[in-house]
C-alpha atoms as an extended CHARMM CRD file, in Angstrom:
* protein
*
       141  EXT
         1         1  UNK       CA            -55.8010000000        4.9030000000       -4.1400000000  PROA      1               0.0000000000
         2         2  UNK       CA            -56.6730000000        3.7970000000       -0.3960000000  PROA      2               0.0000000000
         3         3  UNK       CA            -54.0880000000        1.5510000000        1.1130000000  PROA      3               0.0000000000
         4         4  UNK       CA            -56.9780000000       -0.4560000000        2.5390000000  PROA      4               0.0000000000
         5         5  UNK       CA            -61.0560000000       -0.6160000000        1.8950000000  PROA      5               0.0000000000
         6         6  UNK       CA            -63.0390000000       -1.7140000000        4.2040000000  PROA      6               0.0000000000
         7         7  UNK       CA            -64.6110000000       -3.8210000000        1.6060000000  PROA      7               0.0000000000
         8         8  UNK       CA            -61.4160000000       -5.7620000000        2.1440000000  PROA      8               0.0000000000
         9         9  UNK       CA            -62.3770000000       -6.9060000000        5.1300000000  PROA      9               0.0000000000
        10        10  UNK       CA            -64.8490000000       -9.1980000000        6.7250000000  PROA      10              0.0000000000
        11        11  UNK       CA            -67.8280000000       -7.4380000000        8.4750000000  PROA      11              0.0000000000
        12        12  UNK       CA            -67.6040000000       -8.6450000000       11.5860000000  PROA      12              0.0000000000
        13        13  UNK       CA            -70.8680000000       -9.5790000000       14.0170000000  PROA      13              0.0000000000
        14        14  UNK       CA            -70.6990000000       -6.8400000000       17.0090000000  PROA      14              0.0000000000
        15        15  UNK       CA            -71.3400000000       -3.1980000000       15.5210000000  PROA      15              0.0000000000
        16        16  UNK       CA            -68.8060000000       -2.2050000000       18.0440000000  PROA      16              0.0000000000
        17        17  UNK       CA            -65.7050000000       -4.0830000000       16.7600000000  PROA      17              0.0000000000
        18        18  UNK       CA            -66.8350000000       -3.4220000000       12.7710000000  PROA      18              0.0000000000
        19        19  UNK       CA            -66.8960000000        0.4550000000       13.9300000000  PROA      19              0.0000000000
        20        20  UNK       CA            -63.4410000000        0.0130000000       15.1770000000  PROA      20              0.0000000000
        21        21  UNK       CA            -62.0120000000       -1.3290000000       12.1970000000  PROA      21              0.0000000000
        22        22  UNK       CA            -63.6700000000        1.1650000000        9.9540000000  PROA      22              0.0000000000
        23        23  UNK       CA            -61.6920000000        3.8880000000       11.8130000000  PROA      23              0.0000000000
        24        24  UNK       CA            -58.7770000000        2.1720000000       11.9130000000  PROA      24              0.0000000000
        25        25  UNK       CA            -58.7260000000        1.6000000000        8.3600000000  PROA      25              0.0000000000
        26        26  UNK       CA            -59.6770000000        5.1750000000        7.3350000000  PROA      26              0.0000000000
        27        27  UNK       CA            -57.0460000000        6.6190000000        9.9180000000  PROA      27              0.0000000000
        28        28  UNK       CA            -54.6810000000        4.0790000000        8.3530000000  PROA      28              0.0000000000
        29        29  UNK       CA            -55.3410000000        5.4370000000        5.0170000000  PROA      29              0.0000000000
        30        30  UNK       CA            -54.5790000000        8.7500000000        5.9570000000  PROA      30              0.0000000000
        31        31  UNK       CA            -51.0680000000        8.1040000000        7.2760000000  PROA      31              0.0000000000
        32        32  UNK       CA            -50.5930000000        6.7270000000        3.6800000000  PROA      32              0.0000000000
        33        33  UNK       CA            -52.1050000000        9.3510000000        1.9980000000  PROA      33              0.0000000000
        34        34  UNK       CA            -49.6180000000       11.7630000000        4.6820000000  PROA      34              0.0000000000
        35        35  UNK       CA            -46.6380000000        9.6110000000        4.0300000000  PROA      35              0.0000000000
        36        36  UNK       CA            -46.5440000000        9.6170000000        0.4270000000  PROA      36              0.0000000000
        37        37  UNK       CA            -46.4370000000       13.9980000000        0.3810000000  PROA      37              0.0000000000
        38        38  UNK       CA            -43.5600000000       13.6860000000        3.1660000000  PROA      38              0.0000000000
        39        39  UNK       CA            -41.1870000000       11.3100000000        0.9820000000  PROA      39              0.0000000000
        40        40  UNK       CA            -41.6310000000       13.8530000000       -1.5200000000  PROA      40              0.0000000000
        41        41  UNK       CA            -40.7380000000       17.5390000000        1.3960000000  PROA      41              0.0000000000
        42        42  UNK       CA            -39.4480000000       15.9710000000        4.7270000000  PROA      42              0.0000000000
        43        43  UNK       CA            -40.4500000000       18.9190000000        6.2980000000  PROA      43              0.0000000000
        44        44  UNK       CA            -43.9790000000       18.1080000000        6.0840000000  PROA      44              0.0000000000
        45        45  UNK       CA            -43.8170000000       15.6970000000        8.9500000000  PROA      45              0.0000000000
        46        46  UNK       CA            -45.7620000000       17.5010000000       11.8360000000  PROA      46              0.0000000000
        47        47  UNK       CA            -49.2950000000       16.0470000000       10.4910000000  PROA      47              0.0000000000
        48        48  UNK       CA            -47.8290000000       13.1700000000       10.0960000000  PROA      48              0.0000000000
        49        49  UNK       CA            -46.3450000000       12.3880000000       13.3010000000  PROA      49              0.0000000000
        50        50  UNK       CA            -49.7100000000       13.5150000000       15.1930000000  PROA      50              0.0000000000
        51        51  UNK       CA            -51.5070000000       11.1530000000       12.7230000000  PROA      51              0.0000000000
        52        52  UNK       CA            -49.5960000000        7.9130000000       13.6130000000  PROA      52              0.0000000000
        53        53  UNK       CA            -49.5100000000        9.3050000000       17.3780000000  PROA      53              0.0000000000
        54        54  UNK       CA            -53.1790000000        8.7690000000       17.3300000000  PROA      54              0.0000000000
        55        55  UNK       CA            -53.2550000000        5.9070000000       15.4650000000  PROA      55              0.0000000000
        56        56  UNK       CA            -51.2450000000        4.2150000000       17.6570000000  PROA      56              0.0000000000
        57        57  UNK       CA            -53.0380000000        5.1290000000       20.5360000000  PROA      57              0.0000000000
        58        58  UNK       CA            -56.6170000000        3.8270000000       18.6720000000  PROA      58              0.0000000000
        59        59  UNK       CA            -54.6620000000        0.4630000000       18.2680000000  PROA      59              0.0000000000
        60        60  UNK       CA            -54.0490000000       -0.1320000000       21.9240000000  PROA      60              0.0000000000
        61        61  UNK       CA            -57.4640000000        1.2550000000       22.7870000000  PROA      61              0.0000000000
        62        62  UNK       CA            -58.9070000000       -1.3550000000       19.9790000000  PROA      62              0.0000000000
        63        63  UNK       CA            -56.9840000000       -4.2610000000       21.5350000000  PROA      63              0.0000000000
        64        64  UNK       CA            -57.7570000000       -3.2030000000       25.3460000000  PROA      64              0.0000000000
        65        65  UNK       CA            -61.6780000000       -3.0450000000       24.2880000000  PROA      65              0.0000000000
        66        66  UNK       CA            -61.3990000000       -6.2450000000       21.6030000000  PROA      66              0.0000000000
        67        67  UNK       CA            -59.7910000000       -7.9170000000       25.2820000000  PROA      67              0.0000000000
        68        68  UNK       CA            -62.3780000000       -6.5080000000       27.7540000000  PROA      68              0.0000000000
        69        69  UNK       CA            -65.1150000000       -7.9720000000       25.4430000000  PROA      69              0.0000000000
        70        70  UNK       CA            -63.8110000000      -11.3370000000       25.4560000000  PROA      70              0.0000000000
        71        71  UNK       CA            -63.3650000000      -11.0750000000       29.5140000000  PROA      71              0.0000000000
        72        72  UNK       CA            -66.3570000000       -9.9420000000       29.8780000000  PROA      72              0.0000000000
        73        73  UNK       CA            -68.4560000000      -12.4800000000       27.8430000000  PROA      73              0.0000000000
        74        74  UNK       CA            -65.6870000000      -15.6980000000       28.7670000000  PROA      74              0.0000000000
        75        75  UNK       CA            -64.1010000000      -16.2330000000       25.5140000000  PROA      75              0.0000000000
        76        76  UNK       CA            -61.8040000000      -19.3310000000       25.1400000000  PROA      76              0.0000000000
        77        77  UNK       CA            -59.5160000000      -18.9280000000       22.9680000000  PROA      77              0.0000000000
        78        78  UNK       CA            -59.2190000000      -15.1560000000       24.8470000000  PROA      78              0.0000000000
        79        79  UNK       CA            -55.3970000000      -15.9680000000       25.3350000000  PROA      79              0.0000000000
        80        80  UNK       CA            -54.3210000000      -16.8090000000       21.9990000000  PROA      80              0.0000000000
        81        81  UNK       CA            -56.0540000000      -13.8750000000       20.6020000000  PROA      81              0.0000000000
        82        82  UNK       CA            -54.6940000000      -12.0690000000       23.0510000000  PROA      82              0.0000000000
        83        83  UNK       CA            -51.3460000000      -13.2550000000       22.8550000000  PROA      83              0.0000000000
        84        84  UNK       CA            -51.5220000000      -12.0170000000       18.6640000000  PROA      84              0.0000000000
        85        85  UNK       CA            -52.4940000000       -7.9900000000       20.2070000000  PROA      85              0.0000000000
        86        86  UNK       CA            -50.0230000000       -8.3850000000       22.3240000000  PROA      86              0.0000000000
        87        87  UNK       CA            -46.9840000000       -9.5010000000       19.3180000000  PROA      87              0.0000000000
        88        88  UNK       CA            -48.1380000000       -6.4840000000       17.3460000000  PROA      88              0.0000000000
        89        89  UNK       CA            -48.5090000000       -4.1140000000       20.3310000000  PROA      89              0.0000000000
        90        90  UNK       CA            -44.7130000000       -5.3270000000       20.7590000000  PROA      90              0.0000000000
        91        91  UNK       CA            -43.4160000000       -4.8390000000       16.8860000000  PROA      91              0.0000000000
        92        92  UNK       CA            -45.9280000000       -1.4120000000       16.8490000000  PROA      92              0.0000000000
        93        93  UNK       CA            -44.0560000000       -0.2720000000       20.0510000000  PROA      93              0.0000000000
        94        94  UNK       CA            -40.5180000000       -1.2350000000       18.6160000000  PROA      94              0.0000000000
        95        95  UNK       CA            -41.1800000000        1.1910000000       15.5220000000  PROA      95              0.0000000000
        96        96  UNK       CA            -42.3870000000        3.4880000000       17.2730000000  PROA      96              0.0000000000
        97        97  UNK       CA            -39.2210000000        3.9560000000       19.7540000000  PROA      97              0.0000000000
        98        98  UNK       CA            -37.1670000000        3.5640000000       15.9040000000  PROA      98              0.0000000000
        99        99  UNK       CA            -39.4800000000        7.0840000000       15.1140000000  PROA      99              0.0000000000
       100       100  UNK       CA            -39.1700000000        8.8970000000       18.1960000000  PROA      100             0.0000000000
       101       101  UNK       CA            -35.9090000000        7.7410000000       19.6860000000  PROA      101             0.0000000000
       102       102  UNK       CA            -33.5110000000        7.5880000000       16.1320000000  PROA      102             0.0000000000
       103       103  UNK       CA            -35.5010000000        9.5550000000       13.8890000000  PROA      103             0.0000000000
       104       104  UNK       CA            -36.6000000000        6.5200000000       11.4240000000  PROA      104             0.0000000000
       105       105  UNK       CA            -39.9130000000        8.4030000000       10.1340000000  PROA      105             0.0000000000
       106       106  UNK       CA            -39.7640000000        5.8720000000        7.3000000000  PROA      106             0.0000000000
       107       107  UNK       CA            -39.4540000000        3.1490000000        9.1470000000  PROA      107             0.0000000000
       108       108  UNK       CA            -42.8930000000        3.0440000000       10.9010000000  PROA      108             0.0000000000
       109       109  UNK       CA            -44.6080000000        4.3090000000        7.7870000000  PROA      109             0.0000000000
       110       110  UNK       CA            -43.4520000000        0.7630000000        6.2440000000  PROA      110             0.0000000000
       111       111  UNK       CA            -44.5190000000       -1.2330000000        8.8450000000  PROA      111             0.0000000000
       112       112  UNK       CA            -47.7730000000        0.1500000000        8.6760000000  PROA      112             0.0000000000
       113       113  UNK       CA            -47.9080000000        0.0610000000        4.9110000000  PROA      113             0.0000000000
       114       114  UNK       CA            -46.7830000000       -3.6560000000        5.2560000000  PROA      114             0.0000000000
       115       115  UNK       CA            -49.4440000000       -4.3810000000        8.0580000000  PROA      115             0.0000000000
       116       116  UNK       CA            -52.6910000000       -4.3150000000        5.5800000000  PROA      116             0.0000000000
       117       117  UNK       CA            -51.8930000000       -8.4070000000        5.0580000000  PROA      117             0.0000000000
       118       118  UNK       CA            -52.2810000000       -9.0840000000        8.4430000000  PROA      118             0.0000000000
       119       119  UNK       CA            -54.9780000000       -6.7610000000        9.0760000000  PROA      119             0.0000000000
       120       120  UNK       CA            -56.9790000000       -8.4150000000        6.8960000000  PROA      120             0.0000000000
       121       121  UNK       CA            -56.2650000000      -12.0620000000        8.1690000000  PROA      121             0.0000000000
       122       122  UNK       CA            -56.8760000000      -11.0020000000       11.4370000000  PROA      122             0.0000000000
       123       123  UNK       CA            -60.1880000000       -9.5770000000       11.0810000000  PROA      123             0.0000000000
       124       124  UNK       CA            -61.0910000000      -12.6320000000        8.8490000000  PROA      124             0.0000000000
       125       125  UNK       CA            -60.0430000000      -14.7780000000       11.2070000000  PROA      125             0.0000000000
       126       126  UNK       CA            -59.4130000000      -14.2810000000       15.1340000000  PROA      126             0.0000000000
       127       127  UNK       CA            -61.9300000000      -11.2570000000       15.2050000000  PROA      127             0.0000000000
       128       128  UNK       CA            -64.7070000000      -12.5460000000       12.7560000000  PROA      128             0.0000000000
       129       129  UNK       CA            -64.6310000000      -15.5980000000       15.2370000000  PROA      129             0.0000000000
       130       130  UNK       CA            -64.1880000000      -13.4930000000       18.2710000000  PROA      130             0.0000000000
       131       131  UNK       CA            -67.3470000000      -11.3080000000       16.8550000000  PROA      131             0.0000000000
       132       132  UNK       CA            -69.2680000000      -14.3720000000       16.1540000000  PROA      132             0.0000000000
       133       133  UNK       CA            -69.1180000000      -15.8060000000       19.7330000000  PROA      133             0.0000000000
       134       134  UNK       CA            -69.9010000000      -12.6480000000       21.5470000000  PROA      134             0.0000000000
       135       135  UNK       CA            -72.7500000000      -11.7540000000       19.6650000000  PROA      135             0.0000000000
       136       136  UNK       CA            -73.9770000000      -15.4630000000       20.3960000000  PROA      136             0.0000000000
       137       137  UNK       CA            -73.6850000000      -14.4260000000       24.0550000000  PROA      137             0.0000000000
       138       138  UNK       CA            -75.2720000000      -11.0960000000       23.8720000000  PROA      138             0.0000000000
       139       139  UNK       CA            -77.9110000000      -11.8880000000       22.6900000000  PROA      139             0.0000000000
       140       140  UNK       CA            -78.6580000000      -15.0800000000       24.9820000000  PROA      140             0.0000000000
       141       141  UNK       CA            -79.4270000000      -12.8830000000       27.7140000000  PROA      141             0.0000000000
């Protein structure tokens, strides 16, 4: 069973952003799917590790695009949405140094695991807002 469906979340109004999330979800889904054979042979951790590794990388490339879009097209409440990227960026980055610094694998796997709650409130909220006012814009011009 998927850790997260996209039919969880709300379809957001720029094709660009809803793409993003779709990846993010299914890439998010396969860490779980990953995770759940490692806590059962440790040494199956290789796939794993380049799995978050580029799922951590699509989050910061997400946010940094999310952020250029709401530059580019003058969103105002660009600072407190920025402000959230940048308090996950923080926590994502803190795991991650637990994983590759200390060896705590199973740390990171349950702060992803635990992120689907805010992943959905986020998109529902701050993005589906975000999505809403830059689509406005686009298509003014």
């Amino acid at each position: 069973m998927p850790l997260l469906t996209i039919d969880q979340v709300h379809h957001v109004a720029v094709d660009e952003m809803q793409h993003t999330h779709e990846e993010e979800i299914s890439m998010l889904n396969e860490i779980d799917a990953l995770a759940t054979i490692y806590e059962n042979d440790k040494t199956k951790h290789a796939t794993l590790e380049a799995k978050l590794e580029a799922y951590i990388q699509h989050v910061k490339e997400h946010f940094a695009n999310e952020e250029r879009l709401m530059r580019l097209y003058a969103f105002p409440p660009y600072q407190m949405h920025k402000a959230e990227h940048d308090r996950v960026l923080h926590e994502l980055n803190h795991f991650t140094i637990r994983w590759k610094q200390h060896g705590e694998l199973d740390a990171i796997i349950a702060y992803l695991r635990q992120s689907v709650d805010w992943i959905i409130n986020h998109i529902h909220t701050m993005d589906n807002m975000t999505a809403m006012f830059i689509s406005q814009q686009m298509y003014k011009n």
